[in-house]
C-alpha positions as CSV (number, residue, x, y, z in Angstrom):
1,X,-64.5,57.4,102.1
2,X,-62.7,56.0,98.8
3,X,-66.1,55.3,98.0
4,X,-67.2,59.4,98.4
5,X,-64.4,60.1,96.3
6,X,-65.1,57.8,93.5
7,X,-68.6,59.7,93.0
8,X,-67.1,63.2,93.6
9,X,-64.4,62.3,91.3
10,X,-67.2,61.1,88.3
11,X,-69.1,64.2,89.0
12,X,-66.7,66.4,87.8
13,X,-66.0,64.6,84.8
14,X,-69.5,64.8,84.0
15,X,-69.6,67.8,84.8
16,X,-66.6,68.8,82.4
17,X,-68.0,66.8,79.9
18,X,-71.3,69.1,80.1
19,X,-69.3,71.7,79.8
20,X,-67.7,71.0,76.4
21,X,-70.9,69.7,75.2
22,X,-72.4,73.0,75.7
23,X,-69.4,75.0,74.4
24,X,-69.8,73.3,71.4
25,X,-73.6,73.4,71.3
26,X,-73.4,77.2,71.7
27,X,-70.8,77.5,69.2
28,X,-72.8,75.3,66.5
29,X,-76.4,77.3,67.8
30,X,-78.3,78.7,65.1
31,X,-79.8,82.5,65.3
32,X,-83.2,82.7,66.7
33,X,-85.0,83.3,63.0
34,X,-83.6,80.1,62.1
35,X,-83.9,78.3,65.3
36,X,-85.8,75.0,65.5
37,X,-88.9,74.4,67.3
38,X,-87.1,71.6,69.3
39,X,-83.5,71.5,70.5
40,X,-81.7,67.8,70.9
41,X,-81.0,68.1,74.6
42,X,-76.9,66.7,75.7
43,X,-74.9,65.4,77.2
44,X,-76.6,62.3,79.0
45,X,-74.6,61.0,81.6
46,X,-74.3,57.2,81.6
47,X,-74.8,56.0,85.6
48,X,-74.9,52.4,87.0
49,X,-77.2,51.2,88.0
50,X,-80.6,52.5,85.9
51,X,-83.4,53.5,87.9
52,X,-86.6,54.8,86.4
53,X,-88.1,57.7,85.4
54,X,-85.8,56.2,82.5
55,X,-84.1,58.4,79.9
56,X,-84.9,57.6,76.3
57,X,-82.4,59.8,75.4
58,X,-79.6,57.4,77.2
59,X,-81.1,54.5,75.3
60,X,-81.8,56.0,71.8
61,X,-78.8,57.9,71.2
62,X,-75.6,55.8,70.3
63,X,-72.1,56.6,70.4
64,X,-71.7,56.7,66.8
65,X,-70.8,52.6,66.8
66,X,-71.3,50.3,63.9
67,X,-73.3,47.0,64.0
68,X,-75.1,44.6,61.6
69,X,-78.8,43.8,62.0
70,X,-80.0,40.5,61.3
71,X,-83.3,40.4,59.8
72,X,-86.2,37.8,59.2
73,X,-85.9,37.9,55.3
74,X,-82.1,36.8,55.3
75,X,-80.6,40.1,54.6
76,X,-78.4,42.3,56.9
77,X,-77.9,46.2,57.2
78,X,-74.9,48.2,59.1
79,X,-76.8,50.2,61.9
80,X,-75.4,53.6,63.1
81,X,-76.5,56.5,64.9
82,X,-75.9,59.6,63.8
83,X,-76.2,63.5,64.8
84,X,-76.3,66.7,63.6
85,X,-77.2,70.0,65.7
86,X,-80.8,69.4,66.4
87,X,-81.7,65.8,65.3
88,X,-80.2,62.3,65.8
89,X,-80.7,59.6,62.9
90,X,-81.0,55.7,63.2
91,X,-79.2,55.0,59.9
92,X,-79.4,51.2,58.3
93,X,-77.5,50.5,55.2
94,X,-73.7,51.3,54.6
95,X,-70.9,53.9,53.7
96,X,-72.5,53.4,50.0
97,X,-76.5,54.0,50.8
98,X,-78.5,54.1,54.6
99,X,-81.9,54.8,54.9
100,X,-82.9,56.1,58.6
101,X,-85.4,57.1,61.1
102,X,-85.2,61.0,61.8
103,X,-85.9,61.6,65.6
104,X,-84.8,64.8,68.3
105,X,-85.7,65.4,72.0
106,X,-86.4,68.3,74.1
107,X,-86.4,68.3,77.7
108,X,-89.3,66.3,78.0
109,X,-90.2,64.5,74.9
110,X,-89.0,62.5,72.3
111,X,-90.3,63.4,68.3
112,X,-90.3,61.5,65.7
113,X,-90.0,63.2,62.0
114,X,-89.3,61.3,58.5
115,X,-88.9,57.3,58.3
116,X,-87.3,56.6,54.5
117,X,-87.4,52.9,55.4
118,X,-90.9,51.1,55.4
119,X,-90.1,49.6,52.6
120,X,-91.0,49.9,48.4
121,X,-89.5,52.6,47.3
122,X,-91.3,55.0,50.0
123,X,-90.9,57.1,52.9
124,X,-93.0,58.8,55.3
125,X,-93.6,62.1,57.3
126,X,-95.1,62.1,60.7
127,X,-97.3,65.9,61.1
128,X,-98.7,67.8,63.8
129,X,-100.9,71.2,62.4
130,X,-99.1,70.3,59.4
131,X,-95.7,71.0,60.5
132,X,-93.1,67.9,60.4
133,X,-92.6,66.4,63.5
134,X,-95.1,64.3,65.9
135,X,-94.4,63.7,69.4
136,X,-93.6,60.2,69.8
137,X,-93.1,59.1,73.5
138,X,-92.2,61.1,76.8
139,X,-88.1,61.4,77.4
140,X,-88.9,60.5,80.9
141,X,-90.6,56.7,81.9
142,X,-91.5,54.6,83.7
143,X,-92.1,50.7,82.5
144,X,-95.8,49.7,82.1
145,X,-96.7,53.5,81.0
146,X,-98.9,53.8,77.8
147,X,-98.6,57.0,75.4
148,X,-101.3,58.4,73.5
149,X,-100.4,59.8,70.1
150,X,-102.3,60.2,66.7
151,X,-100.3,62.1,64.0
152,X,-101.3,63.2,60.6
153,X,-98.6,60.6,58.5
154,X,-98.4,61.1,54.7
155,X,-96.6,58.0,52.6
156,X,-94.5,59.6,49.3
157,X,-92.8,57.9,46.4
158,X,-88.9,58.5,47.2
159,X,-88.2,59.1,43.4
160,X,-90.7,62.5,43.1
161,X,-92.4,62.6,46.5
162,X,-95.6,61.9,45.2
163,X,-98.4,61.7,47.7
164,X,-99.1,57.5,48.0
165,X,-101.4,57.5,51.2
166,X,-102.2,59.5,53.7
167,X,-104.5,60.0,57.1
168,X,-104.2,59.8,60.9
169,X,-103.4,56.6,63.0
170,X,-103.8,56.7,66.3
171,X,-101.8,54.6,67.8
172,X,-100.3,54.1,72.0
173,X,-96.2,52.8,72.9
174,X,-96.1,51.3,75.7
175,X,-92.6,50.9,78.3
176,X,-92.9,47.0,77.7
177,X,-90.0,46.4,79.5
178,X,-86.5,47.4,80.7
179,X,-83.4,44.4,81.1
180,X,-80.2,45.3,82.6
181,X,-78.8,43.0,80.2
182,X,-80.5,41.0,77.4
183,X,-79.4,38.3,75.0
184,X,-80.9,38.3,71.3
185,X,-80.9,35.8,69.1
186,X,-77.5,36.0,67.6
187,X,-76.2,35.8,71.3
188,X,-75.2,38.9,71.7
189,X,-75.8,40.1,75.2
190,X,-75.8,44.3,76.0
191,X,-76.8,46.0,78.8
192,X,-79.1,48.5,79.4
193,X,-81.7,48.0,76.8
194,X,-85.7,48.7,76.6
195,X,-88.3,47.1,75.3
196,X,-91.3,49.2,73.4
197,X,-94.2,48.6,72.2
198,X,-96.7,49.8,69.2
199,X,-100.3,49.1,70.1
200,X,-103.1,50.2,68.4
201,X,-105.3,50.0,71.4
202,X,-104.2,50.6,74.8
203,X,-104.7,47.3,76.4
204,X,-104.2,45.6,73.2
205,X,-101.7,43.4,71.7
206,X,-98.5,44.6,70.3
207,X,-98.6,45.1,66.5
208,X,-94.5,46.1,66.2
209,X,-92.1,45.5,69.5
210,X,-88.4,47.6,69.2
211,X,-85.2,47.3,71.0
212,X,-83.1,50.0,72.6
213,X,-79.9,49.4,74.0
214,X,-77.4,52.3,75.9
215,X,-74.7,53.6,73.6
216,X,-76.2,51.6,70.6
217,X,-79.7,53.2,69.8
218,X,-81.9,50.9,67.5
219,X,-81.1,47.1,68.3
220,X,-83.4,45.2,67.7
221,X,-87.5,44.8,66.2
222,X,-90.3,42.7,64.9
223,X,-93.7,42.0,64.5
224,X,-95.5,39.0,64.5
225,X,-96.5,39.0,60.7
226,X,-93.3,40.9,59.7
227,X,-90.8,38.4,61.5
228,X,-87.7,39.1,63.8
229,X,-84.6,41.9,63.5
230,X,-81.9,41.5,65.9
231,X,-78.1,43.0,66.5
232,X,-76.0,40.0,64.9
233,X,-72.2,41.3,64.6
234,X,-70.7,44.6,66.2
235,X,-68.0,46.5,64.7
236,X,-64.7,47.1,65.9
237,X,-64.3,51.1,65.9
238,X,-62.8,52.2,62.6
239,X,-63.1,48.8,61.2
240,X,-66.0,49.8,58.6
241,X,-67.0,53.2,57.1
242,X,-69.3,55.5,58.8
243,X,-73.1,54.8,57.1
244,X,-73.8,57.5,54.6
245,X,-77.8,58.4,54.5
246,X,-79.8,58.6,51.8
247,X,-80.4,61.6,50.1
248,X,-84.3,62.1,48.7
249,X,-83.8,65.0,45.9
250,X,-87.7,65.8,46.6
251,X,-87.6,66.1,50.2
252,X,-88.9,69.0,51.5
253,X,-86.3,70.5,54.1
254,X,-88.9,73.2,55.6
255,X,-90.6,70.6,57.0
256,X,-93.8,71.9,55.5
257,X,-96.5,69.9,54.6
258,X,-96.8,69.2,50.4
259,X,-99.2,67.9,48.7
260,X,-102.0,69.2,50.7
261,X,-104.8,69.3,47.5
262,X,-104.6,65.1,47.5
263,X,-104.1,64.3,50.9
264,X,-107.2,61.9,53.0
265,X,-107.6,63.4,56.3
266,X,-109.4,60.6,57.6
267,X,-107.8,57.6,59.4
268,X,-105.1,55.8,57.4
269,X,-105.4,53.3,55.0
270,X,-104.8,49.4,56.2
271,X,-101.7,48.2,54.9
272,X,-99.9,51.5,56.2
273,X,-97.8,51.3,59.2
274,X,-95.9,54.4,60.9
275,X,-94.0,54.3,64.3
């Protein structure tokens, strides 16, 4: 019986909690002309223990908590996720200067949009019919399921958003794995995390391998040839600055496809990688 009550009682906080959420989502909604194609779907109710379909959502989101990443070349960036109405951004850096991953969900898929952090001086947009935004894996899953995708990706220059490359790659992520806890290489140990991989065949070999872990988001990556990243240090709350993203003056905020009299619409060019 206590038992009974226990869940009852958790349902209803959930269920309160739902309620705020979408007080405040309706509050912060914007009119229908200015609506976005895809709406981040919340709240995501944290239960023990996971069972699949899985929720990406539960594992890619974070509660806003600060932590240092480790990487292979020696350095370290301050790792945050952060939300506004329709998107939530994996942000690595600091309070000064964090690039970040631009994702959002809808009731059935996760989307990935802008990336300003592969690296010299660029950034890149992920396009479907030439509108920003490419699905990127399905919100729902099970481990061992393989997801199609092949997105029109353009490469800029972050100082004028010159066109650097651009092209298709199709690529599949696979549901490598799910851990109910895991311990990285700094010996950290979290619960809840996934394992995905970025094949560019099927059955083939991971090329990149990231880390998800609940209430953290992005933990963890690496790549044979790139080397190792890995959660080294969390924060204690308010002990650091939130991480302020970078701004890119060029950046298009439409989400309309520039550049379109220089682009390659073939495949990709080697050397270019994009989740």
């Amino acid at each position: 019986m206590r038992h009974l009550l226990f869940l009852a009682a958790t349902l209803l906080a959930a269920l309160a909690v739902a309620g705020v959420r979408a007080e405040q989502l309706a509050t912060d909604a914007p009119t229908a002309a200015s609506a976005p194609p895809y709406q981040f779907y919340l709240p995501i109710i944290f239960s023990q223990p996971l069972a699949p379909p899985y929720d990406m959502v539960q594992f890619m989101v974070g509660d806003h908590r600060l932590y240092e990443v480790q990487h292979s070349s020696g350095s370290q960036a301050r790792h945050q996720t952060q939300e506004t109405r329709t998107r939530f951004y994996h942000t690595k850096g600091d309070e000064v200067r964090a690039e970040w991953e631009e994702l959002w969900a809808t009731a059935d898929t996760i989307f990935r949009g802008t990336d300003t952090s592969p690296g010299n001086g660029q950034f890149y947009t992920l396009y479907e019919g030439d509108v920003a935004g490419s699905a990127w894996s399905p919100r729902l899953w099970d481990v061992g399921d393989v997801y199609e995708r092949n997105p029109f990706v353009v490469f800029y220059r972050k100082s004028d958003c010159g066109v650097v490359a651009s092209g298709y790659q199709r690529s599949w992520l696979r549901f490598q794995a799910y851990y109910p806890t895991y311990t990285f290489r700094s010996g950290i140990v979290l619960r809840n995390v996934i394992e995905l991989a970025w094949l560019l065949k099927p059955d083939g070999q991971p090329v990149e391998t990231y880390f998800y872990a609940e209430k953290y988001g992005l933990v963890g990556w690496g790549s044979a040839d790139h080397g190792y990243s890995y959660i080294s240090w969390i924060h204690a709350p308010g002990q650091r600055p939130d991480n302020k993203r970078e701004v890119i003056a060029c950046l298009d905020a439409t989400g309309q496809l520039v550049g379109k009299g220089v682009l390659n619409r073939g495949p990709l060019p080697d050397g270019f990688r994009a989740k």
